[in-house]
N, C-alpha and C positions, 0 to 999 in steps of 0.2 A: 504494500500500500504506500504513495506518497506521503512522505515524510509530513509532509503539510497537511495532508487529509487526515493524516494519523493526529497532527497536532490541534486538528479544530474537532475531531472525534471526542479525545481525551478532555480535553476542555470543557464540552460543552456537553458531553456525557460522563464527567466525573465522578458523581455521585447515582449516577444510574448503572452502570454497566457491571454485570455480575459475574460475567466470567467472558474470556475471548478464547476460540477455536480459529485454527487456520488451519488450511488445508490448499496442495497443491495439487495438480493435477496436468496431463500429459497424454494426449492420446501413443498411442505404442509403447507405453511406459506399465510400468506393474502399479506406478501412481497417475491409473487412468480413469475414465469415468465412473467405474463401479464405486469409489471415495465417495464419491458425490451419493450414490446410491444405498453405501450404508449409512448414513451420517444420521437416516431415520431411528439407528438403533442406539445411536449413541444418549447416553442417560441425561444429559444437559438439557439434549432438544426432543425431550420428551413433549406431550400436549401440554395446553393453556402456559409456552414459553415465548414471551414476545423477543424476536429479535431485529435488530437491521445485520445488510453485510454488504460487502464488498467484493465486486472481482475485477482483476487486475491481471495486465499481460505482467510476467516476470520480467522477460530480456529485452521487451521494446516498451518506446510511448507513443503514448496516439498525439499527434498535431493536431491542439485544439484551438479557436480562433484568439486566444490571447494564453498561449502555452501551451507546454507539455507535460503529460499525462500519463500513467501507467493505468488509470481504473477507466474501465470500461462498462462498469455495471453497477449501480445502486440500489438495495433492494429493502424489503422489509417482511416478514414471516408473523404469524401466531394462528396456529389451530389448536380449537374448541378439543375436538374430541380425538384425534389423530396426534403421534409426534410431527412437531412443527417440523424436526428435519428429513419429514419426506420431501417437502418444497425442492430441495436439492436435485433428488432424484429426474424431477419434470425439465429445468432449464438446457438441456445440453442431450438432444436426438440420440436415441439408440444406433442411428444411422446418419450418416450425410446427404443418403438419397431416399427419404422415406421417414415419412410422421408427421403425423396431425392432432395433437398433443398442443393445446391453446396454452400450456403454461411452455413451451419450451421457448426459446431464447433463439430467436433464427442467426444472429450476429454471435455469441456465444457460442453456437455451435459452427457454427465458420470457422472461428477462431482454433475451436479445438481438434476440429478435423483437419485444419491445417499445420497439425502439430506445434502449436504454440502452446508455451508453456501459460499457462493460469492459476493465478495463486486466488483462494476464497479466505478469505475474513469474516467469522461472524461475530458480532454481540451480543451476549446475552445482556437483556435490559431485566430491572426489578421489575416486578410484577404492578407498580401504580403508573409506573413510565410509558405512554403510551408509543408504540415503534412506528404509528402513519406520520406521526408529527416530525418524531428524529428522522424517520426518512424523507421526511419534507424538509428537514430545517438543514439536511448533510447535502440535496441536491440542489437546494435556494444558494448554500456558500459555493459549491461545484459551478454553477450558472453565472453567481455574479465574479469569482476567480476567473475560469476558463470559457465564459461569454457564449456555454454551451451547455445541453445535457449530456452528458458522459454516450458514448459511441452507441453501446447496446439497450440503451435503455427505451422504452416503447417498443422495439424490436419480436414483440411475443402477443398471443393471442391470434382469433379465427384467421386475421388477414395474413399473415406471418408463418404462417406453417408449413413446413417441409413440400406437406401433398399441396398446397396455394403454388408456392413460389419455386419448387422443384431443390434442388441440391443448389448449397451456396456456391 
């Protein structure tokens, strides 16, 4: 994560953030998309766990209209009855030619099937802290810094789908 984004995360979720998880990821790597898909069982992001997160290219940055960038994804999580960290699982196509899957990530999965490395960041927030807010208030500083939404971000739902748009 940019060093910067790290530093307005910590700041302004000081007192809210309960635990952080990171995880990389790499398609033809042993740390490839399956990470993403156990992450449901991991006991942090069990049900009713609000988080926000982060994903970032590792070795490159994205050219944004007023800088450069490694995060390409801003997000936010909390399920009622299910582990939050199934959410994981949907962002990044079992395939690059094939899915229609409204939660996957058409730019995210680009990326990964292009063998770019992807590093995920998540937050755990306390349980009063709401995560649509911090994920409004991490892409409002993102917007007014880099004069943009982060690359991937809108990039998912009906119009966005693998079977829509064909392989990236």
């Amino acid at each position: 994560m940019d060093d910067s984004l790290f530093a307005v995360v910590q700041q302004y979720l000081l007192s809210t953030i309960g635990n952080h998880i990171s995880v990389s990821i790499q398609n033809g790597t042993d740390s490839n998309r399956e990470k993403l898909l156990s992450l449901w069982r991991d006991k942090r992001l069990k049900e009713k766990t609000r988080i926000v997160y982060v994903y970032s290219l590792v070795d490159e940055s994205f050219l944004y209209p007023k800088g450069e960038s490694k995060i390409i994804y801003i997000g936010e999580a909390y399920r009622e009855k299910a582990p939050t960290g199934k959410r994981f699982g949907q962002h990044i196509a079992a395939s690059d030619n094939q899915g229609g899957d409204t939660g996957t990530n058409y730019t995210l999965t680009y990326y990964y099937y292009a063998n770019k490395k992807i590093q995920l960041d998540i937050y755990l927030l306390k349980k009063s802290i709401n995560q649509k807010n911090v994920e409004k208030k991490m892409l409002q500083w993102f917007m007014k810094k880099y004069c943009s939404q982060p690359i991937a971000q809108g990039a998912s739902g009906k119009n966005y789908t693998l079977n829509v748009l064909g392989r990236p």
